[in-house]
N, C-alpha and C positions, 0 to 999 in steps of 0.2 A: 158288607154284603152277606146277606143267606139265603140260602137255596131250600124249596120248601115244596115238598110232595102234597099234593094234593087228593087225597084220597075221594075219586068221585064214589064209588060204590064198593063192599065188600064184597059182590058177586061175582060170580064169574062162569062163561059158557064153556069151559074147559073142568074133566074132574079128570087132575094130573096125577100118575100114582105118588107121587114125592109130594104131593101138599092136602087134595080131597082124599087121599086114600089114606095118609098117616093122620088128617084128621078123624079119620074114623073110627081109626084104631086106639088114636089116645086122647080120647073125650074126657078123660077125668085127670087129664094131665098137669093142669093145676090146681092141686093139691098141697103145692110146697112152701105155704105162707106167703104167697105174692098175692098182694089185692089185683085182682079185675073186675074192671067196670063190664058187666053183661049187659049190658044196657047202653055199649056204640050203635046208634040205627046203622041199617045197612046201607043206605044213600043220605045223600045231603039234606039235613033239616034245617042247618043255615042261613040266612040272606046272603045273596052274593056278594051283595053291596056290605055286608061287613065284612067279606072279606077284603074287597076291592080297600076299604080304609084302612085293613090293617097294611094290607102289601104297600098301599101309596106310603109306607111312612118306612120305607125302604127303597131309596132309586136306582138301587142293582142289584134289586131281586131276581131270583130266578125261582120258574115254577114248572115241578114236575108231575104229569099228569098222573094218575097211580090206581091202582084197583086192589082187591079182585081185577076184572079187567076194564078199563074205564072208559074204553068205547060203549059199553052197552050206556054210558051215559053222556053218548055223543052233542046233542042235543043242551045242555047242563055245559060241557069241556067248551062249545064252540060260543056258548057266551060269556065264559071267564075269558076266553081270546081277547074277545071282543071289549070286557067290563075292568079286567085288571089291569092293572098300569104296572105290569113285568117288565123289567128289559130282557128276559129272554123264556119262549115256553119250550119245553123239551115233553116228550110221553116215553112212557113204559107202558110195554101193550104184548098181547101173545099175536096179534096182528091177523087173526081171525077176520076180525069188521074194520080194516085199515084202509082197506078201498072204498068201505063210505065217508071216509072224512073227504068232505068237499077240498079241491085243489087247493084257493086260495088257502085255507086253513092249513094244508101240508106245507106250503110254500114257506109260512110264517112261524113252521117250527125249526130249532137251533137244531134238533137231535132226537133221532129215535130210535130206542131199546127196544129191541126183537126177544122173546123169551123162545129160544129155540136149541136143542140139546146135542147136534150133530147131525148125521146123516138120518136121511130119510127112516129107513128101520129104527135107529133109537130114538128120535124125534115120537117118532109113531108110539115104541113102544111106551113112552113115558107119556106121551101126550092125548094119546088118539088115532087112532087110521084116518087118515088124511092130514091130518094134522100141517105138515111138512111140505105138503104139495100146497098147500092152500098160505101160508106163509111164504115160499119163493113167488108164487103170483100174485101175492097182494102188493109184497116189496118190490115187484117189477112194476106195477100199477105206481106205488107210490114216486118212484124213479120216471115213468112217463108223465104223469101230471104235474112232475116239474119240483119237485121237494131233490133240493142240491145239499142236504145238510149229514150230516154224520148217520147212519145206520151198524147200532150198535148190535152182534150178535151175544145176547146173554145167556149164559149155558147153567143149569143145575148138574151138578156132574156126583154120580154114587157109582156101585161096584157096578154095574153095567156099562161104565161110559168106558172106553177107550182113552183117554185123554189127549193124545196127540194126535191120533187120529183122527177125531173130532172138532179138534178145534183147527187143524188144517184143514177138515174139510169145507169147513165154512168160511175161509179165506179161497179157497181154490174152486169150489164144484159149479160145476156148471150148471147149477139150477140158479142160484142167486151169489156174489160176492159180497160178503157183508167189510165193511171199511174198517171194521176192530170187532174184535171177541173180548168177551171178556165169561169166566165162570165160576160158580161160586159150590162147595161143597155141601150139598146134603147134609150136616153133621150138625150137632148139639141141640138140634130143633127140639126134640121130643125126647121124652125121658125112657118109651116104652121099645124103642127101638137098636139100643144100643148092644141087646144082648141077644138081637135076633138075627146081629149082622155079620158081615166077617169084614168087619171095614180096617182093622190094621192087615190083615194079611191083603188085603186086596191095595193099600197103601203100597207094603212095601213089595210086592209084585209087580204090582201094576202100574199105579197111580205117579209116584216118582221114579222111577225107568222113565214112563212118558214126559214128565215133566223136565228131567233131565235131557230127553231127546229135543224135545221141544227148545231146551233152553240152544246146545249145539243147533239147531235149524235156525234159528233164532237169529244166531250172529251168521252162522255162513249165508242167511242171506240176505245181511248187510253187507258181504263182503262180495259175493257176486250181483245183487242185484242195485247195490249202494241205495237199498231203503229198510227202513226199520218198522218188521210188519205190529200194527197195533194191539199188541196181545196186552190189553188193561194190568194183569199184576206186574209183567214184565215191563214194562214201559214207565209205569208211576215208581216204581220201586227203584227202577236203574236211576231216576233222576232224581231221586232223594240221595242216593251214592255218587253220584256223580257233582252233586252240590255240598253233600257231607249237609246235609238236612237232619231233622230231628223234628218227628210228624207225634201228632195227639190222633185218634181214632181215625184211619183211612176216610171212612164213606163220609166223616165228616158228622156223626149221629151224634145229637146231642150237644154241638157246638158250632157247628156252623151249615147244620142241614138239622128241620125236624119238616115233622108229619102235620098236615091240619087233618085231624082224624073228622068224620063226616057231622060232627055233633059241634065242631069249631076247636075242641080240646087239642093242645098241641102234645105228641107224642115223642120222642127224639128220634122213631123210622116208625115206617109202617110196619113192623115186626112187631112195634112193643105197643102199637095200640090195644087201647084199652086197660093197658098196665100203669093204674089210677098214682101209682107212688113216684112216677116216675114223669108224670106231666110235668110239661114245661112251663106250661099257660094256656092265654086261649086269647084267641082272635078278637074279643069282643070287649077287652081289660089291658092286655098289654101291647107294648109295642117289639117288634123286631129284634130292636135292640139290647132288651132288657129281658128277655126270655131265660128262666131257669139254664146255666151250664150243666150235664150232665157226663163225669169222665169212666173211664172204666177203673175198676178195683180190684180188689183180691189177688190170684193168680198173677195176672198179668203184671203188674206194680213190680214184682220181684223179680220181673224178665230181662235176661242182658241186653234183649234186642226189641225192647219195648220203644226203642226210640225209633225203628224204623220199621217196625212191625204195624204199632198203635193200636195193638191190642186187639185186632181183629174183627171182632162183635160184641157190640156193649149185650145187646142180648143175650148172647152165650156167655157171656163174661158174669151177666147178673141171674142167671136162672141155672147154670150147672148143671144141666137135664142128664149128662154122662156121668156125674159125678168125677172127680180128680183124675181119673185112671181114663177116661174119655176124652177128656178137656188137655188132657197131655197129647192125647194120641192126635189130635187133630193140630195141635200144637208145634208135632213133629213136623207134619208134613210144610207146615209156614217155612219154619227153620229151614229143611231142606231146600224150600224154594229162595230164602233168601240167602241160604250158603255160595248156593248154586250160580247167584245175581253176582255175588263178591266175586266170585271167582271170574267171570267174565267181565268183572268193569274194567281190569288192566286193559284187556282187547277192545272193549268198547274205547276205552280211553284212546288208545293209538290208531282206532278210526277214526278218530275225531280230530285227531292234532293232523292228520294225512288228507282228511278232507273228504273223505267215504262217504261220512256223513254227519250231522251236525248235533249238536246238543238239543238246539230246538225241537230236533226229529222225536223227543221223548218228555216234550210238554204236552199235555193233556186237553189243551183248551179250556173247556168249562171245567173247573174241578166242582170236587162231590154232582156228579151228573148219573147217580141212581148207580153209579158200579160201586164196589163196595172196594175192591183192592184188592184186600188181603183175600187169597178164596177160603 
């Protein structure tokens, strides 16, 4: 089985400061001997029906919808519904135009990724003014037409976010309940921004205090509420501890998740499209199963906790945009999060043997489903 993002368009009606504003800023940011292909169209130039024959030659495929944001190629998404032979489709979406996807089509998705960063003000201020309001009304929209499946809240989190804060609020606020958060760090994206930041002091300030809190809220409220709320790093991470598991790359990039970039070229995420060295194939040649392996290198190889970490990001892993002294620092805060996990699996462990709550409570369903893990 592999799960394969399907990139319908690189647009998007959103200019977020964390992705249209740092692409602004660092236009000339590959420069560092990586080939790129400038020349991915920005929407599908493909037949569908090739892709329809490459996925049929997998019978538990799964396929994730993907952008820029891939409603604006609504139209394009609700005939892959229709034309691929998926056993399961899942979107990623900023949830802008979520309320025009026609019912039946919500009904028949497994799961949907919300790209939303906290409460209304940071939402706003990273997103847009309005932004946030228009996201809890769509997801309510989507909840009335009758889609029963997972609503995933996906968080971008840099020195502005709160962490704990944040990511309770979208389990608790009474504008919308999202059923799992999961968030991912702003960090090693870009080369020209490492020196304009204050991101370790805001790390160890801010960022783990929060994540430490979180980790204590975490258990006490398996122990009063006997459930285990869906926080993605926390949850996949605790069950690899608690099975004594040993994982290759979380989100699954490059081995058992890639990208059909809009040209049919298979990428290992939609982060590395267009990054020509690192194609896996293409929908029109090979099959499924026989798709370029691609693992992480360097740095990470040499990590004590590489076996339960997985290296984080093949992208960061392969383009060092922080250089070594960046690539550490973001490093830490993993570590921290999974020091943090060790230390509460004895407690997890004696909920479970008591009956609080169960092992199962910290299976994932779909794995590789567009969260990445490690943040």
């Amino acid at each position: 089985m592999v799960n394969f993002f399907i990139t319908l368009t690189m647009a998007c009606d959103l200019q977020c400061r964390y992705c249209y504003g740092e692409v602004c800023d660092c236009f000339d940011d590959f420069d560092d001997g990586i080939a790129v292909d400038y020349d991915v169209p920005e929407t599908i130039t493909y037949d569908i029906s090739a892709l329809r024959d490459f996925i049929k030659k997998d019978k538990d495929a799964t396929v994730i919808f993907y952008g820029g944001e891939p409603l604006l190629e609504l139209n394009t998404m609700l005939q892959m519904m229709d034309t691929l032979p998926a056993k399961v489709f899942l979107l990623h979406t900023n949830a802008t135009r979520l309320d025009q996807v026609p019912a039946d089509y919500l009904k028949r998705l497994h799961t949907i990724s919300i790209s939303i960063d906290g409460n209304r003000a940071l939402t706003d201020y990273y997103r847009g003014n309005g932004v946030y309001d228009l996201i809890a009304k769509n997801a309510k929209i989507a909840r009335e037409k009758g889609f029963k499946g997972e609503i995933i809240a996906r968080m971008t989190v840099q020195e502005e976010t709160d962490i704990y804060e944040s990511v309770m609020h979208l389990f608790e606020n009474p504008d919308f309940c999202f059923d799992s958060v999961h968030w991912q760090l702003n960090a090693l994206f870009w080369r020209n921004d490492y020196e304009k930041r204050s991101f370790s002091k805001w790390v160890q300030n801010s960022y783990n205090p929060g994540i430490q809190k979180l980790l204590d809220t975490w258990v006490s409220r398996m122990k009063t509420d006997k459930k285990v709320l869906h926080m993605y790093p926390f949850v996949n991470i605790m069950n690899s501890l608690l099975r004594n598991e040993k994982t290759h790359l979380r989100c699954g990039a490059g081995w058992k998740e890639y990208n059909v970039q809009t040209d049919g070229k298979l990428s290992p995420c939609p982060v590395m499209s267009g990054m020509s060295d690192f194609y896996a194939g293409d929908i029109f040649k090979n099959n499924p199963d026989q798709l370029r392996v691609i693992h992480v290198s360097g740095e990470c190889l040499k990590c004590d906790i590489a076996g339960i970490c997985g290296g984080r990001c093949l992208y960061a892993n392969t383009t060092m945009k922080w250089g070594t002294e960046g690539f550490k620092d973001v490093c830490k805060t993993i570590r921290f999060l999974i020091n943090g996990l060790m230390e509460k699996k004895p407690e997890i462990e004696k909920l479970i043997s008591e009956g609080v709550i169960t092992s199962d409570d910290f299976s994932q369903g779909i794995e590789y489903n567009s969260c990445e893990i490690i943040p």
